[in-house]
N, C-alpha and C positions, 0 to 999 in steps of 0.2 A: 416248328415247321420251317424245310429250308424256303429259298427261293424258289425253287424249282418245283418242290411239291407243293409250295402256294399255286403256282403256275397250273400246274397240273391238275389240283383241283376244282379251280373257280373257273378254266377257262372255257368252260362249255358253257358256264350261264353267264359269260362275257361274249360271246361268239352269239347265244341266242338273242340277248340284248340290242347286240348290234345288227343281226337278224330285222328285229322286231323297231329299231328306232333311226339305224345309220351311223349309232355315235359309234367310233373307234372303240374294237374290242383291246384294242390296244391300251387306250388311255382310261377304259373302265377296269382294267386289271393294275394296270398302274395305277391309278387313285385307290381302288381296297386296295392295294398294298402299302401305299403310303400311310392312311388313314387308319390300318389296323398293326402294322409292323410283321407285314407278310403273317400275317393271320394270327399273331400272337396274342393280341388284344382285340378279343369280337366279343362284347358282354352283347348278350340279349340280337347275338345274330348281325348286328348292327356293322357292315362291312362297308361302310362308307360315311360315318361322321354325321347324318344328318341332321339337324337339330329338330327339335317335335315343335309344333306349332300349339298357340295354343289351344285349336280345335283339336289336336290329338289325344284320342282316348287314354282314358288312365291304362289299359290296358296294353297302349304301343307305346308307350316311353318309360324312358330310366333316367334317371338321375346318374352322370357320368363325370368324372373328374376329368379336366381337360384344360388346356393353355390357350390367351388368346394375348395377341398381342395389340394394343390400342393408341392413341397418340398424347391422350388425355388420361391423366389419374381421377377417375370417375366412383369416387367410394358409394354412389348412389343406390339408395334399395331399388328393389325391382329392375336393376343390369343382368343379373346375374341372381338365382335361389341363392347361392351359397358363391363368397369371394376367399379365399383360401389366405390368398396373398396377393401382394403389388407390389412389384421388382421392377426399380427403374434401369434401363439399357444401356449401354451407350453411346447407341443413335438419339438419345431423348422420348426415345417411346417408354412405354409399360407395358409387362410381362405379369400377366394376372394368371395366378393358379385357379380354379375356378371348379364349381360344380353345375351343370348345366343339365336341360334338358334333353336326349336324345330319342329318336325313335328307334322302337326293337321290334322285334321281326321272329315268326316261328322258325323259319327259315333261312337260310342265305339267299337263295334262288327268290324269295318273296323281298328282301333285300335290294338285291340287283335289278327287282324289276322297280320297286318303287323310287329306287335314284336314278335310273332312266327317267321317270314320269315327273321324279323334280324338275329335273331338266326343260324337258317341256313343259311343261303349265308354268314356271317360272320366267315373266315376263323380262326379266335382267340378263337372260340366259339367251337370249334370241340374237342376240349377235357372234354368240359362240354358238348356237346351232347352223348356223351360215357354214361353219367351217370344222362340222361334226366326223367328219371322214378322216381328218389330219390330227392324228392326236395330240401334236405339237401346238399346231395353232389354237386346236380347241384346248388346250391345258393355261396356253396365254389368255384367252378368250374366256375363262372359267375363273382365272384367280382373279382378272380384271373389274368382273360383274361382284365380285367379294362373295367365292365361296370358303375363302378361308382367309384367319388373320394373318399368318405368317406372312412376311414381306417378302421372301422367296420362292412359293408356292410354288408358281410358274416354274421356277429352275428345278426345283425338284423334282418336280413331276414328272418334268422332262425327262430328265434324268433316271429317274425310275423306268417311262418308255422305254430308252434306248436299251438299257440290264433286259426288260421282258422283250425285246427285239434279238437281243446276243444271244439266248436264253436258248435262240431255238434251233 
């Protein structure tokens, strides 16, 4: 799928989204895109990374292979179901290959709505709701609150906005 037809397909249940909550349909298109590699990688519908909790039904999550990056070499059970590997960097962090929990979804559109409603019910997330319209600020505002390990989140994301900005 190029960029353009990621664009094309998701952005009416990023545009309803933003309908329904105020967050930027901009930076909800930009985050699936980041998170699945413009659609390439969606198992189990799951178009935004989010991790299953562990109230989530056996029936909405999957066990997904995925990178995280930490500050600590934590070989401890119970981090992670499955630790693949630990790759030290060379800022001094660790780079863990990992298999983790996610949640999946019948859906995309079911998807889309349930990472809206992270957002809100997630108490860490209230200060990037303040600044939900900006998808810039909220994408600072999101990696801030630790919705991803990458230590560049924020740039990227950004950065993905601005391609789905050119885009149109």
């Amino acid at each position: 799928m190029t960029s353009k037809e990621f664009i094309t397909k998701y952005k009416p249940y990023a545009l309803e989204t933003q309908c329904k909550t105020g967050i930027s349909h901009l930076f909800i298109l930009a985050q699936s895109a980041l998170e699945t590699g413009w659609g390439k990688n969606v198992p189990g519908n799951m178009m935004f990374g989010v991790k299953a909790s562990k109230d989530t039904p056996a029936s909405k999550k999957q066990l997904v292979r995925t990178t995280e990056v930490l500050s600590v070499p934590m070989v401890t059970k119970g981090l992670f179901p499955e630790i693949i590997s630990i790759t030290k960097r060379a800022d001094g962090k660790y780079l863990y290959a990992v298999r983790d929990w996610f949640r999946k979804y019948d859906t995309p559109e079911e998807s889309f709505t349930d990472h809206a409603q992270f957002f809100i019910k997630n108490e860490r997330y209230a200060e990037a709701l303040k600044v939900k319209s900006d998808p810039y600020k909220f994408a600072e505002e999101v990696a801030k609150a630790g919705y991803a390990t990458a230590p560049n989140y924020a740039d990227t994301l950004k950065k993905v906005v601005k391609m789905i900005e050119q885009a149109k």
